[in-house]
C-alpha positions as CSV (number, residue, x, y, z in Angstrom):
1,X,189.3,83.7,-1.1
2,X,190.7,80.5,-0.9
3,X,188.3,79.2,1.9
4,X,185.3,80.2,-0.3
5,X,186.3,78.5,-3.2
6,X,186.7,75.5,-1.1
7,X,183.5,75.6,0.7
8,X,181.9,76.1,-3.2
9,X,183.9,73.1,-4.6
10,X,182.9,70.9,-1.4
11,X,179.2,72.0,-1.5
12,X,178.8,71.2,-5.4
13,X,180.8,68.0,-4.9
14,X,178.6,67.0,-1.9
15,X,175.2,67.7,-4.5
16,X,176.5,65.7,-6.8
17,X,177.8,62.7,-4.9
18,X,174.0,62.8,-3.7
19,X,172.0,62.7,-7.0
20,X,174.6,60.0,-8.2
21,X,173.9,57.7,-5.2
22,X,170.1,58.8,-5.5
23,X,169.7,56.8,-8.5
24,X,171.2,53.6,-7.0
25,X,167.9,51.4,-6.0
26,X,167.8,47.4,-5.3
27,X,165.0,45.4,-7.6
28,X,163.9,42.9,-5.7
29,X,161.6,40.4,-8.0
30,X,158.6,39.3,-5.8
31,X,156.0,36.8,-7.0
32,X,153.1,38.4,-8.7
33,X,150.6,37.5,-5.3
34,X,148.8,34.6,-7.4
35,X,149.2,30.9,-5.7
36,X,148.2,28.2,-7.0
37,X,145.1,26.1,-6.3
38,X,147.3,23.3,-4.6
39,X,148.9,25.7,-2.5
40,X,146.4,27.0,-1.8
41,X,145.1,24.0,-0.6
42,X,148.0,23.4,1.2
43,X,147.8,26.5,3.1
44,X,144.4,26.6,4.3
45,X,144.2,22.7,5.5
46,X,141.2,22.1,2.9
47,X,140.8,18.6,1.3
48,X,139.9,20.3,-2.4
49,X,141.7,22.7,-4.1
50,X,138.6,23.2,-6.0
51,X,137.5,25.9,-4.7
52,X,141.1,27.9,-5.6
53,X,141.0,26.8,-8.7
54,X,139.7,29.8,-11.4
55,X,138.5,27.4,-14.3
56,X,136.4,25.0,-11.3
57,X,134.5,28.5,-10.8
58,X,130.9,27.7,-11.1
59,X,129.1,30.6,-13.2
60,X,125.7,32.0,-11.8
C-alpha cells in the first residue's frame, strides 16, 4: 500500500514539476526586420541610399 501511494505522489509531483517548468520561455527582443536606407546602402555596396529610402519612392 505504501509503494502505491508513493508511485501516486511521485507521478503527480513529476506532472506538476512539468507544467511549472512549461511556462518558463526566454523573450528574446529582435529588431522589427526594417533597416534603414543608409544601411541599406551600406550592405548592398550602392552609392544612393535612394532607392531604400520609402519617402524617395517615386509614385506611378
Amino acid at each position: 500500500m505504501q509503494n502505491r501511494k508513493n508511485k501516486i505522489l511521485g507521478s503527480v509531483l513529476s506532472v506538476l514539476a512539468a507544467l511549472l517548468l512549461s511556462g518558463c520561455s526566454a523573450h528574446i527582443h529582435t529588431s522589427s526586420g526594417k533597416v534603414p536606407p543608409g544601411q541599406a546602402k551600406k550592405m548592398t555596396g550602392d552609392k544612393s541610399a535612394k532607392a531604400y529610402a520609402p519617402g524617395q519612392q517615386k509614385k506611378n
